[in-house]
C-alpha positions in Angstrom: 100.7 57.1 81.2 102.7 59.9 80.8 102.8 63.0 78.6 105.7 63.1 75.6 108.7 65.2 76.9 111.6 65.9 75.4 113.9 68.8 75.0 116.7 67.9 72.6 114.4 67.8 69.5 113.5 71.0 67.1 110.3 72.1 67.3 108.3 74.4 65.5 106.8 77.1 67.4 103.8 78.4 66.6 104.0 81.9 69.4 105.3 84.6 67.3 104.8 86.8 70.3 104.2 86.9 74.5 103.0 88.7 76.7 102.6 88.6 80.4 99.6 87.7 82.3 96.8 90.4 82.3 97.4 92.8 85.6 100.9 91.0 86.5 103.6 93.8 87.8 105.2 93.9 84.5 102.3 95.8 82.8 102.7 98.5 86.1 106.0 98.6 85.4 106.2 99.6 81.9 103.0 101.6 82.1 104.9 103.9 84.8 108.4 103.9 82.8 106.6 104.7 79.3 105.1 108.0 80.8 108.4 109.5 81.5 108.7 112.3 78.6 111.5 111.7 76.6 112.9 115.0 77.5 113.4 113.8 80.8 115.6 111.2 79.3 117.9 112.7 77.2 121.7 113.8 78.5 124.5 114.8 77.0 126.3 111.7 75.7 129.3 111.0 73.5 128.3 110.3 69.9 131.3 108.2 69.3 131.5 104.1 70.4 129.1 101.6 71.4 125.3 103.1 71.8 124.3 103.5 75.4 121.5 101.4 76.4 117.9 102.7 76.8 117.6 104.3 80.5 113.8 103.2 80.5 115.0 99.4 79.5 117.3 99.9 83.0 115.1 101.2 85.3 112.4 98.8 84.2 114.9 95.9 85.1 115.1 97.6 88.8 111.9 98.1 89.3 111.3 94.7 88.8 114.2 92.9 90.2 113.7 94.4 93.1 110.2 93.8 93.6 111.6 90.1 93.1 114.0 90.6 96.0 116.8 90.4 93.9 119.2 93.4 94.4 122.7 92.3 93.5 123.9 93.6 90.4 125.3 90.2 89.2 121.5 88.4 89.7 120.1 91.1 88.0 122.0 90.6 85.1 121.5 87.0 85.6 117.7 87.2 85.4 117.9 89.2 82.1 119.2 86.2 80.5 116.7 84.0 82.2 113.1 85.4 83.4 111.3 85.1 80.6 109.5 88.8 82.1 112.7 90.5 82.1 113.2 89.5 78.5 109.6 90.8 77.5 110.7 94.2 79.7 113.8 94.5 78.1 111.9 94.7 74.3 114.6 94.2 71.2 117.7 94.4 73.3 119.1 91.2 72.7 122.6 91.5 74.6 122.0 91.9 78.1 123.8 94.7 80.2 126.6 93.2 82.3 126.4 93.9 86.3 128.7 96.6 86.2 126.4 98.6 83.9 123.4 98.1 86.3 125.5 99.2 89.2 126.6 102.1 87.3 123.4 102.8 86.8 121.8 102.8 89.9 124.2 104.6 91.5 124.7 107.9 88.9 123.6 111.1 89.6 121.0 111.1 86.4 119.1 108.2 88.2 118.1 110.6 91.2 116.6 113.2 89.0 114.7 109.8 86.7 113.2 108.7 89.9 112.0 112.4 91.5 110.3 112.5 87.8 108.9 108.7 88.7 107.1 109.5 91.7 105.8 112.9 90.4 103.9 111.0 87.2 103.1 108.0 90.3 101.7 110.8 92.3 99.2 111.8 89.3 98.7 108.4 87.8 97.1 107.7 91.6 95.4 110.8 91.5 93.7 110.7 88.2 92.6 106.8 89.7 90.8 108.4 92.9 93.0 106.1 95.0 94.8 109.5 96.9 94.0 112.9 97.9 95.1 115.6 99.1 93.8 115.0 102.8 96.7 113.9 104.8 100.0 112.8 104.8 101.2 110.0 107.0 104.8 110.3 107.8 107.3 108.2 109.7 110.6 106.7 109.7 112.5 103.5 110.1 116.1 102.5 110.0 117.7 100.2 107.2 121.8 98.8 107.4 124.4 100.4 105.4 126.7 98.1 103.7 129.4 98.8 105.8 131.3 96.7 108.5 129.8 97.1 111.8 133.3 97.8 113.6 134.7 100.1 111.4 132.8 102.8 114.3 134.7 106.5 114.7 133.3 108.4 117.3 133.4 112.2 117.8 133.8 112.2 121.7 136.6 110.0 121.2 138.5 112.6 118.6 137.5 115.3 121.0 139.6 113.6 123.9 142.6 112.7 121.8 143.1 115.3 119.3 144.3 117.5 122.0 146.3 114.8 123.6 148.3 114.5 120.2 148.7 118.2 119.5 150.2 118.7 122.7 152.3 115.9 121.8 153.2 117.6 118.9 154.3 120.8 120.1 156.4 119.2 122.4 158.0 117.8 119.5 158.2 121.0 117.9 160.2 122.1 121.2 162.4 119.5 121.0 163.9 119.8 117.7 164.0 123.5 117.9 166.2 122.7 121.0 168.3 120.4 118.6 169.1 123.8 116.2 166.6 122.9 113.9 165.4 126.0 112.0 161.8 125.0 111.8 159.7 128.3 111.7 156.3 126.7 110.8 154.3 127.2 113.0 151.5 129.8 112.6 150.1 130.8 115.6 152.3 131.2 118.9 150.2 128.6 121.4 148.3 127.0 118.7 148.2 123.7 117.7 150.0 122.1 114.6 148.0 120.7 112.0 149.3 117.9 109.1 150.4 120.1 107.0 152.7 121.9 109.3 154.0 118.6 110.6 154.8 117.5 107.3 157.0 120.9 106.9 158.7 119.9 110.0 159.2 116.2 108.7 160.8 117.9 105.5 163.3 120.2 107.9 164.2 117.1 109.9 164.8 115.1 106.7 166.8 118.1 105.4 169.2 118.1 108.6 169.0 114.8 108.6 171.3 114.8 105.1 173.5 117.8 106.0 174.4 116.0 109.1 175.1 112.7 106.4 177.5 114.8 104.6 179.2 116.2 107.5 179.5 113.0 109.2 181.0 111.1 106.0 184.0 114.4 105.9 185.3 113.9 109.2 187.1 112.1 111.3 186.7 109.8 114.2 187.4 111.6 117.3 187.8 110.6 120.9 184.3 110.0 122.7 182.2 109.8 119.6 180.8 112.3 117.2 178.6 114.9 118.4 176.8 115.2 115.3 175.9 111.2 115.2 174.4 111.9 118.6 172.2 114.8 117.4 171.4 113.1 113.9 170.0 110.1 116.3 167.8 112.0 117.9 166.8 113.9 115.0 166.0 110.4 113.0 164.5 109.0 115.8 161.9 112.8 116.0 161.5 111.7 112.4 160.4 108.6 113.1 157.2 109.9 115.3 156.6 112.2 112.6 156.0 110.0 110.3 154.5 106.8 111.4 152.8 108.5 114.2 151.9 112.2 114.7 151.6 112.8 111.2 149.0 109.9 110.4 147.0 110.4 113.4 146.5 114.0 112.5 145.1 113.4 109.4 142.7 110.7 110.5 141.8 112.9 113.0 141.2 116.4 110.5 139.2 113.6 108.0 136.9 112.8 110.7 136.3 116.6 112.1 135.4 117.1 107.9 133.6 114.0 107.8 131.6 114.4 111.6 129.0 117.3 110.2 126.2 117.3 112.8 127.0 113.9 113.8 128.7 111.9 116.7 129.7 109.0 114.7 130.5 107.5 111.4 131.7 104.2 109.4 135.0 104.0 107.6 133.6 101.9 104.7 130.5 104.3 104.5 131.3 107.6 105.4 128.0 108.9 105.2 126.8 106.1 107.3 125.8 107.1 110.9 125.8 104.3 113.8 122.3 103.8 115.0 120.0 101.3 117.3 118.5 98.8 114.7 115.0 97.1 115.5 116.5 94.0 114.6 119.2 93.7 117.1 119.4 89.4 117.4 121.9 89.7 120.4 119.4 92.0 122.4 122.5 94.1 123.6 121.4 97.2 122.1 124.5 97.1 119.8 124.8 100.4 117.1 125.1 99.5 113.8 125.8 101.9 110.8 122.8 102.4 108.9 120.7 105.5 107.2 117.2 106.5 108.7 114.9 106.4 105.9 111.3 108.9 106.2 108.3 108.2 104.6 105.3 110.1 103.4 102.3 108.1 102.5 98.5 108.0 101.7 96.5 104.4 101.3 99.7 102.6 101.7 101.9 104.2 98.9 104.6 105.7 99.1 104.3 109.5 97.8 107.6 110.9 99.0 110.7 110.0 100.7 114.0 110.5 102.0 117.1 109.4 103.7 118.7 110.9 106.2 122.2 110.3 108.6 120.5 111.1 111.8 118.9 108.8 114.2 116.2 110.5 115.7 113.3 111.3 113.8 112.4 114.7 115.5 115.3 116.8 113.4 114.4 115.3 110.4 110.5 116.4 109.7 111.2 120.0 108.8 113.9 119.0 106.2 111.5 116.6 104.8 108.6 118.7 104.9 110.2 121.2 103.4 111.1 119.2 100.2 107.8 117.9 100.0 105.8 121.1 100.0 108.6 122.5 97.4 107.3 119.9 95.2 103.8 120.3 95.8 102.4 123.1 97.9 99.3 121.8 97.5 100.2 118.5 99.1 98.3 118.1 102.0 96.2 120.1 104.8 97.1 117.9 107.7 100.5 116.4 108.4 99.8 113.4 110.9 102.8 111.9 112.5 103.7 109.9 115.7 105.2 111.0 118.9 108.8 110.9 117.8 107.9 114.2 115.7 106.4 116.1 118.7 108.5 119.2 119.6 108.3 122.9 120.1 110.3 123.3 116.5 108.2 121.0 114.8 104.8 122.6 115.9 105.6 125.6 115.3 107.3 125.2 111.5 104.3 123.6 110.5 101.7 126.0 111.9 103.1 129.5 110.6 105.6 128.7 107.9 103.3 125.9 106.0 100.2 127.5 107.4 99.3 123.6 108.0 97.4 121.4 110.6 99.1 118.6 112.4 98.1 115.9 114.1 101.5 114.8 116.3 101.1 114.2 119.7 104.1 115.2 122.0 105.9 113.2 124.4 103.6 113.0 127.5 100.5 113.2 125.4 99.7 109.5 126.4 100.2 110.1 130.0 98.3 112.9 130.5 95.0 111.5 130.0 96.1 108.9 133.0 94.7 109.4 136.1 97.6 109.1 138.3 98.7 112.3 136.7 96.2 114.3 137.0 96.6 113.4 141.0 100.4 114.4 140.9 100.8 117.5 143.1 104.4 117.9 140.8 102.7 118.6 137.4 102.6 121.8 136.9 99.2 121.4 134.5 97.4 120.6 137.9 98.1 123.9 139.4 96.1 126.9 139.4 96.6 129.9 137.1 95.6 133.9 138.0 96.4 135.5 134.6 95.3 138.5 136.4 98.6 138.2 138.6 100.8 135.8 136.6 101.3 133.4 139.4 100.6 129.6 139.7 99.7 128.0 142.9 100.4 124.4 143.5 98.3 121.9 145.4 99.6 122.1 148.8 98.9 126.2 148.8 102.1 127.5 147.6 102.4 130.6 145.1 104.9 130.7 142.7 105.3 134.3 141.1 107.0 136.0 138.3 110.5 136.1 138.6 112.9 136.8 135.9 112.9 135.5 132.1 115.4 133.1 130.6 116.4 132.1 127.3 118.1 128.7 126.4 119.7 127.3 123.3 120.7 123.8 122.8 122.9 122.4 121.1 121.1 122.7 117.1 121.1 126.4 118.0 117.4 126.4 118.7 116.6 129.6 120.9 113.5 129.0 123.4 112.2 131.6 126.0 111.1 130.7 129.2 109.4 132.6 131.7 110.6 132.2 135.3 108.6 131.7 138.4 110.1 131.4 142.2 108.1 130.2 145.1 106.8 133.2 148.2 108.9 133.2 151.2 106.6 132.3 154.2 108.9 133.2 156.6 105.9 133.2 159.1 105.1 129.7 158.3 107.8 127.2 159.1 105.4 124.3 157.6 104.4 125.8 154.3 108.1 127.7 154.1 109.5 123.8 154.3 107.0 123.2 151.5 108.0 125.9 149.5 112.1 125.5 149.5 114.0 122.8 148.1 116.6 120.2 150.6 119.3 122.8 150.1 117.3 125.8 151.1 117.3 127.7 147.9 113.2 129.1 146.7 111.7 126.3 144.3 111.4 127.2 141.0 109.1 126.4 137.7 110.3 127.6 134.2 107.6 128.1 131.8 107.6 127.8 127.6 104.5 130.2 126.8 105.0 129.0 123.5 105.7 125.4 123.9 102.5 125.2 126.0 100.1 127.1 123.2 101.1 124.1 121.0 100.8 121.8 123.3 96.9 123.0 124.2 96.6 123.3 120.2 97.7 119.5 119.3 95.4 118.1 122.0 92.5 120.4 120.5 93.3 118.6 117.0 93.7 115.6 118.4 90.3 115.2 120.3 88.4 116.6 117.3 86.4 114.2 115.0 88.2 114.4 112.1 91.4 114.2 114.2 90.4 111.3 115.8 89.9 109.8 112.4 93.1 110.9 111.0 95.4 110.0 113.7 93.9 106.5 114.0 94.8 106.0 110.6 98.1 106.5 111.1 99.4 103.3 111.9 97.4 101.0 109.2 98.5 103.9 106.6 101.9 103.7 106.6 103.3 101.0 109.0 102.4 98.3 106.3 105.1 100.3 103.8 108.1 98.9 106.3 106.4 95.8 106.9 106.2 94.9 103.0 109.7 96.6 102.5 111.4 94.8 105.4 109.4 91.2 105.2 108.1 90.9 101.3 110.6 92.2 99.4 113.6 91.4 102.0 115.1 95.0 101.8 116.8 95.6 105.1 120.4 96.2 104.1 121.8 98.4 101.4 123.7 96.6 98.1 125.3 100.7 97.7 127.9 103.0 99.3 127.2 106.6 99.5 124.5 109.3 100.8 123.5 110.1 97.4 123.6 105.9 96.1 121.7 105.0 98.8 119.0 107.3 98.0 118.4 106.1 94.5 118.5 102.6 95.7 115.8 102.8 98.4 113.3 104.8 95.8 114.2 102.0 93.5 112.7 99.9 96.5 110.1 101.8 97.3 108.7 102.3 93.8 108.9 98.8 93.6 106.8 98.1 96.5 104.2 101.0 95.5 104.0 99.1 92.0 103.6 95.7 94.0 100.8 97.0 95.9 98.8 98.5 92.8 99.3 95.5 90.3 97.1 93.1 93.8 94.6 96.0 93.9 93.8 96.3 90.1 94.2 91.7 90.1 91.6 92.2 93.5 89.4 94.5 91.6 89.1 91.8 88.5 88.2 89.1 90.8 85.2 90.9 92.7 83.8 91.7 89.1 84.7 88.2 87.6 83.0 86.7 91.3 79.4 89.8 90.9 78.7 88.4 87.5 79.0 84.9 88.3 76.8 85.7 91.3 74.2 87.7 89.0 74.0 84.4 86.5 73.4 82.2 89.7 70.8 84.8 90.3 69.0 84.9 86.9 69.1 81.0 87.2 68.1 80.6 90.2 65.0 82.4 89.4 64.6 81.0 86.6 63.6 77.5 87.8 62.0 78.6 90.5 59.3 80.4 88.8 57.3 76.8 87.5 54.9 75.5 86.9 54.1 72.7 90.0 50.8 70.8 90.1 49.8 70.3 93.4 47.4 67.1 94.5 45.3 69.8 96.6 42.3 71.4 96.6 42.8 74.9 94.3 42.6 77.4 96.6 42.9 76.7 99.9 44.3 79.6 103.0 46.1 81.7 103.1 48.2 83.8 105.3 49.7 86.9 105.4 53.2 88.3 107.0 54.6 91.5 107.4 57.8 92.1 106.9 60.0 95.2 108.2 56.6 96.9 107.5 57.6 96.9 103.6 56.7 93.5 102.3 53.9 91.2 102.6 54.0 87.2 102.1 51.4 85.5 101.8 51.0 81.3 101.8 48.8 79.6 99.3 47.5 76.0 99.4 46.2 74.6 96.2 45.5 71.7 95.6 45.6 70.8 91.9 48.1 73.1 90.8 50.1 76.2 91.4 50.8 78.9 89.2 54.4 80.6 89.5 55.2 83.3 86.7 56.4 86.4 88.4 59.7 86.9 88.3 62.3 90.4 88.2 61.2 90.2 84.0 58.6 89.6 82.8 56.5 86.7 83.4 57.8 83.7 81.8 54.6 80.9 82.2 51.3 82.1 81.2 48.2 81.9 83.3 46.4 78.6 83.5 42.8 78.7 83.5 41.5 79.0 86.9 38.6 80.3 88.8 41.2 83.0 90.3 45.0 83.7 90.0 47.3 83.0 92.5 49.8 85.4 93.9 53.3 85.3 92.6 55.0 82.6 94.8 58.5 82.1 95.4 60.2 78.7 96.8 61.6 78.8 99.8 63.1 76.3 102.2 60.1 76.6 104.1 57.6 75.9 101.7 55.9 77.5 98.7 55.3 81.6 99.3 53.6 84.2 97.6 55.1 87.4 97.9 52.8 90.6 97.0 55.0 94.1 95.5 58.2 94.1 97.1 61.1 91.9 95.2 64.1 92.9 97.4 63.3 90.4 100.2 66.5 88.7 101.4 66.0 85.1 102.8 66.8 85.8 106.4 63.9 88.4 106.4 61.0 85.6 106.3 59.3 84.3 109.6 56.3 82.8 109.7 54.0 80.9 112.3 54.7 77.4 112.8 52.5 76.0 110.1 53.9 78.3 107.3 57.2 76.6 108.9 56.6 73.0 108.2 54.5 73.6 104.9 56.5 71.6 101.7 56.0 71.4 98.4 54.5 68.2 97.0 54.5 67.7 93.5 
């Protein structure tokens, strides 16, 4: 038999209200959003036409559509009309916002400064609930996919190599009509090259010739041989023609992307700010670039404190940026910065150690290989050498002495100056077998070059590294802050933007990552209710347990028969006791709860066991694998 259904007749409901479930996201959610003062929400808005709708109704409906996985506009409007959550977040509002206000939203300007106030009142709220400190910060990056198309690619070392092809196309051009009597007279520099605005001066000169020659052409007559000036306005229409289907638009792509280019080799044409990149998840295992945003991520116990996006692929240039907007926020945020390889470099190091005045915990590069064996035993490493600081010489394994030669300085290409001191090997002209040793297959003196400063952080990241709390620290790194991608990228599906735009993108990944953060603490506080709701069942089991083990059992032997006694852990002594009438059990962890029975002497308190019936003498916290016993007190039972 089945239960009644039917959903085509009225019925009278009786819930004049609803909440959600007791520690469901929802109740994270609006907890967070509520805490935003309402300074912090009011903007300048026009007092005329419909009423705006709430900002903390919207950004609840992000937060927790997108710690549903659902991210397109359209679906988020769609669960507002039918997630029965949504409609408790959303409160009074009975007219749900249309896509187009969400993505508005989402993407404004106003959103970025809501969600820097969100993680600043997240940052206390886990503070205030002992669940972060200000220990360590765990930072590392991954890389999500812009929405753009994956072919619309422009590369700078491509513009480099035909930018100058097309100017000197151009100025040929200019020759050339200067050679047909065109007054051009543009051009601003004698051997420079032209840029699109010039060429569009010369486009309007041509087109201006053009239609004098017209009228001139339309006055005379027809003359033996052909016109001359049909001849020259051919060429000059057909010099047009390059102008302006060819040079011209070239140019200009080419001047967009010099504007566009920044610091970087490469962008999208659907996503400007998009840089192409080496995804993890590359399906065709052809190491394809894809344009995408490299997201950095500071975390403690698996939240996500701070954040930010950036357009280059490496993570090495991005730490002191990031850094530096963190401890702007909050000097105070951490003591030790711990971060992986990737991060390792001279600039890092050495922002860190005298402009934060912090310790890190980064290992370089070759960290990892040093400890090997095999190089410690390579006669090329110059960390295997010997040293005379007295001198300032290195000697290397096979004898020969490299000495102070000159100094160096280098730059690359960020504009990062490094020193470098220079060392050349001694001639042994004397020796042709160490002087072989000591030249290179061309003949010239070897030569080391030496970072003094690169090598004193070096020295100082393994002496962090191989201290205790180091050692703690570092190790964990990678259950600290991994697990953020791995819930960002697997749980809630957020691999690929839904946005367009350096500034878009940012607000949509905090949206993400809030929502994550939010995920994670609505499971611990639902954990923590479940260990207390699973200790008090197991303290009633207890109490009951006891309970009915401390009876009353009459035994058919004689009253007081041996006994013997065990020590245990040298804290607790059990004793066994045969009766054989009756045994008296009253003791229990409050107070007794049988009275004595008359008898010629009491019995100790005895507990029941699987063993048998034992007495046990002071000590109460005796856990049941603690008891051993001979062989008889093994196969005593209870009879009743």
């Amino acid at each position: 038999m089945q239960m009644n259904y039917t959903n085509n007749q009225t019925t009278l409901k009786l819930e004049l209200d609803w909440e959600p479930e007791e520690h469901h996201i929802a109740w994270a959610i609006t907890t967070l959003v509520d805490s935003i003062p309402t300074g912090d929400l009011e903007a300048e808005s026009s007092w005329t036409g419909r009423p705006e709708y709430p900002v903390k109704m919207l950004l609840k409906m992000l937060l927790f559509s997108y710690s549903r996985s659902v991210f397109s506009g359209r679906k988020i409007a769609e669960m507002g009309d039918e997630n029965l959550v949504m409609r408790w977040l959303m409160g009074n509002i009975v007219t749900v916002p249309s896509y187009r206000t969400i993505n508005r939203f989402r993407v404004h300007p106003r959103t970025k400064t809501l969600i820097k106030r969100l993680y600043s009142l997240f940052r206390t709220q886990l503070t205030s609930l002992g669940l972060i400190d200000d220990s360590a910060l765990y930072i590392d990056g991954t890389k999500l996919a812009a929405n753009a198309n994956k072919y619309t690619f422009v590369w700078r070392k491509s513009v480099e190599k035909n930018e100058p092809k097309l100017d000197e196309k151009s100025n040929q051009l200019y020759d050339q009509i200067i050679q047909n009597e065109v007054d051009l007279a543009v051009r601003q520099e004698t051997d420079g090259s032209l840029d699109s605005t010039e060429l569009k001066a010369v486009s309007d000169k041509v087109s201006n010739e053009i239609d004098n020659l017209n009228q001139v052409i339309a006055n005379e007559k027809v003359k033996p041989g052909g016109s001359q000036n049909k001849r020259r306005r051919r060429k000059l229409k057909h010099y047009n023609h390059l102008l302006k289907t060819d040079l011209i638009p070239r140019k200009q792509n080419y001047e967009f992307a010099n504007r566009t280019f920044g610091e970087r080799n490469s962008f999208a044409k659907t996503d400007t700010d998009a840089t192409f990149m080496r995804m993890k998840e590359d399906p065709m295992k052809n190491g394809q670039l894809k344009p995408g945003y490299n997201l950095q991520v500071a975390s403690q116990h698996q939240y996500t404190l701070y954040f930010d996006l950036f357009q280059r692929p490496t993570d090495t240039r991005t730490l002191v940026p990031f850094l530096s907007s963190i401890f702007t926020q909050a000097p105070n945020a951490s003591q030790y910065v711990v971060a992986d390889a990737g991060y390792g470099s001279e600039m890092n190091y050495q922002f860190i150690s005298d402009d934060l005045e912090k310790d890190f915990l980064i290992p370089y590069g070759m960290y990892e290989k040093e400890q090997t064996r095999a190089y410690h035993k390579d006669k090329r490493k110059v960390a295997n050498w010997d040293y005379d600081e007295y001198n300032d010489c290195y000697t290397d394994l096979d004898g020969i002495e490299f000495r102070f030669h000159n100094y160096s300085i280098r730059h690359d290409r960020y504009g990062t100056e490094r020193k470098f001191k220079v060392y050349w090997a001694v001639d042994y002209f004397e020796d042709p077998q160490r002087q072989e040793l000591a030249t290179t297959q061309s003949g010239r003196p070897r030569q080391i070059s030496i970072n003094a400063n690169w090598e004193y952080f070096k020295n100082k990241a393994k002496e962090q590294l191989s201290s205790e709390i180091g050692r703690q620290l570092y190790g964990q790194r990678k259950i600290d802050v991994e697990p953020i991608f791995a819930n960002l990228k697997a749980h809630l599906a957020f691999k690929r933007f839904s946005v367009r735009g350096l500034s878009a993108t940012w607000n949509e990944v905090g949206i993400a990552l809030m929502a994550n953060n939010l995920v994670k603490l609505a499971k611990v506080a639902a954990n923590l209710k479940e260990h207390g709701q699973k200790q008090e069942g197991n303290s009633h089991k207890s109490r009951i347990s006891f309970l009915f083990s401390y009876r009353i059992r009459v035994m058919s032997r004689t009253l007081f028969g041996d006994r013997q006694t065990l020590e245990l852990s040298g804290q607790s002594t059990i004793k066994f006791v045969f009766c054989k009438r009756f045994l008296i059990l009253y003791r229990a962890f409050s107070p007794p709860i049988v009275g004595a029975i008359a008898a010629a002497k009491k019995p100790e308190p005895i507990i029941k066991t699987g063993s048998g019936l034992i007495t046990k003498s002071l000590n109460p916290l005796v856990t049941p694998g603690a008891f051993r016993g001979t062989e008889r007190a093994r196969t005593t039972r209870s009879r009743r």
